[in-house]
C-alpha positions in Angstrom: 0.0 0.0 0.0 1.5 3.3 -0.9 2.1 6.3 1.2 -1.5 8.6 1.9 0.6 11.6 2.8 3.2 11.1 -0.1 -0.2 10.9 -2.2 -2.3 13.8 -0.5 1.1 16.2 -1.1 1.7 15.3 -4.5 -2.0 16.2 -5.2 -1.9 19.4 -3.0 1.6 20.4 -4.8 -0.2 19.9 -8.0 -3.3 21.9 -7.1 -1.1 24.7 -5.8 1.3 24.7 -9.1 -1.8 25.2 -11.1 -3.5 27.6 -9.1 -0.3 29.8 -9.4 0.4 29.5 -12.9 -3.6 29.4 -13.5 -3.6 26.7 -15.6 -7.2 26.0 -15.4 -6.6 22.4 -18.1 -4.5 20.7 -15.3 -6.4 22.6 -11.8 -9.6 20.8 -13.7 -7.6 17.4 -14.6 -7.0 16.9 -10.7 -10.4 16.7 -9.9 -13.1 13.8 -10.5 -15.3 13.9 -12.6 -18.3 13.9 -10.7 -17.1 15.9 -7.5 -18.2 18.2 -4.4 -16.5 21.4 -4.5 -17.0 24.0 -2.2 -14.9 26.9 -2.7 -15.1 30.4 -1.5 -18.7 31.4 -2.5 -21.9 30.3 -1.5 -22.0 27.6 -5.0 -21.8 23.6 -4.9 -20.4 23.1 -8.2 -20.7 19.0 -9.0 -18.3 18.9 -12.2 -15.5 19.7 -13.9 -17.4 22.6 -15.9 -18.5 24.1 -12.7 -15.1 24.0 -11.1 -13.7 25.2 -13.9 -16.4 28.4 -13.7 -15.3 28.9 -10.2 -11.8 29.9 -11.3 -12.2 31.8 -14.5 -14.4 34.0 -12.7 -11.8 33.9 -9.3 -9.8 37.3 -9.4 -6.4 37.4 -11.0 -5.1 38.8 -7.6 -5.2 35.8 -5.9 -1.6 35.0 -6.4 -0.4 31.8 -4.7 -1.4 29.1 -1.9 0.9 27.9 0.8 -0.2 24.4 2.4 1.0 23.2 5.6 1.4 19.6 6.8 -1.5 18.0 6.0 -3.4 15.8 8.6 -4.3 12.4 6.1 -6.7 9.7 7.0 -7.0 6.6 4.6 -10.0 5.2 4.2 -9.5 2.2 2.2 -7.6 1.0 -0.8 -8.4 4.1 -3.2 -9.6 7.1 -0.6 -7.6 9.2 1.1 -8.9 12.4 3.3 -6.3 15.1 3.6 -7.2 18.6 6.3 -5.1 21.2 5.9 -4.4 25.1 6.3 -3.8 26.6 3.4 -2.6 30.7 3.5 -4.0 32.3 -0.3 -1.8 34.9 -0.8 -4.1 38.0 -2.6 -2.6 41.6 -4.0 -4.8 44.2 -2.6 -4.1 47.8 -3.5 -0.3 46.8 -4.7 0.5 44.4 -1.2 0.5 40.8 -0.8 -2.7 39.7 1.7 -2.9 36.6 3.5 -5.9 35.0 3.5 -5.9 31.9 5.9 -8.5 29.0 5.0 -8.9 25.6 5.8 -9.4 23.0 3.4 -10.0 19.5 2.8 -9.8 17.3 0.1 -11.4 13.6 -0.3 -9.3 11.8 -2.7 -10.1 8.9 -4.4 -8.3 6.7 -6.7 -9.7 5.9 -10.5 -8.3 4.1 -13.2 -5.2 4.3 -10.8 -4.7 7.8 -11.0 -5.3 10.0 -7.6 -8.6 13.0 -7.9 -10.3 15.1 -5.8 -13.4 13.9 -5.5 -14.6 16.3 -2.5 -13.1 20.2 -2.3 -14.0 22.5 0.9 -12.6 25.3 1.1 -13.6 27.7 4.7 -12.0 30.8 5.9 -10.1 30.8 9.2 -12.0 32.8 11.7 -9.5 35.5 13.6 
């Protein structure tokens, strides 16, 4: 059985390469195609077409994400839950914002090749 948290980084290091470079083509390939995503609106989007709305229409000033240590939880053979905080970094009036959220991601293996199947997304309350 392979490593969860070797599997849950690679997928979060792959999420946050995309989301930096905005490569919506590969942010959408990482995610299954019927999924849960919950991002920072009020929206449940339950495809890659909706996820794929929720970033073309997410500001260009969101910049990059910074994830730390993830807590992981395997479920079985193919699904992996990975918790995590995750600091967005947003220019706002010409400075860099941090913008500290929790996430979690319920990964599950198809065709042998990791996805997110479920993608919350909350703010961290000050």
């Amino acid at each position: 059985m392979e490593d969860e948290y070797a599997t849950a980084t690679a997928v979060q290091s792959a999420w946050a390469d995309a989301f930096e470079k905005r490569d919506l083509d590969r942010l959408i390939s990482l995610y299954s195609p019927q999924t849960a995503f919950w991002g920072s609106t009020n929206d449940l989007h339950t495809d890659p077409e909706g996820v794929r709305r929720y970033f073309t229409n997410l500001p260009p000033s969101y910049k990059r994400s910074l994830y730390a240590r993830p807590h992981v939880l395997r479920l079985n053979e193919d699904v992996i839950v990975a918790s995590v905080n995750v600091v967005f970094i947003r220019e706002i009036d010409g400075k860099d914002v941090e913008l500290p959220y929790r996430m979690t991601h319920v990964l599950v293996r198809q065709k042998g090749v990791w996805k997110i199947a479920t993608h919350h997304a909350s703010p961290q309350v000050a």
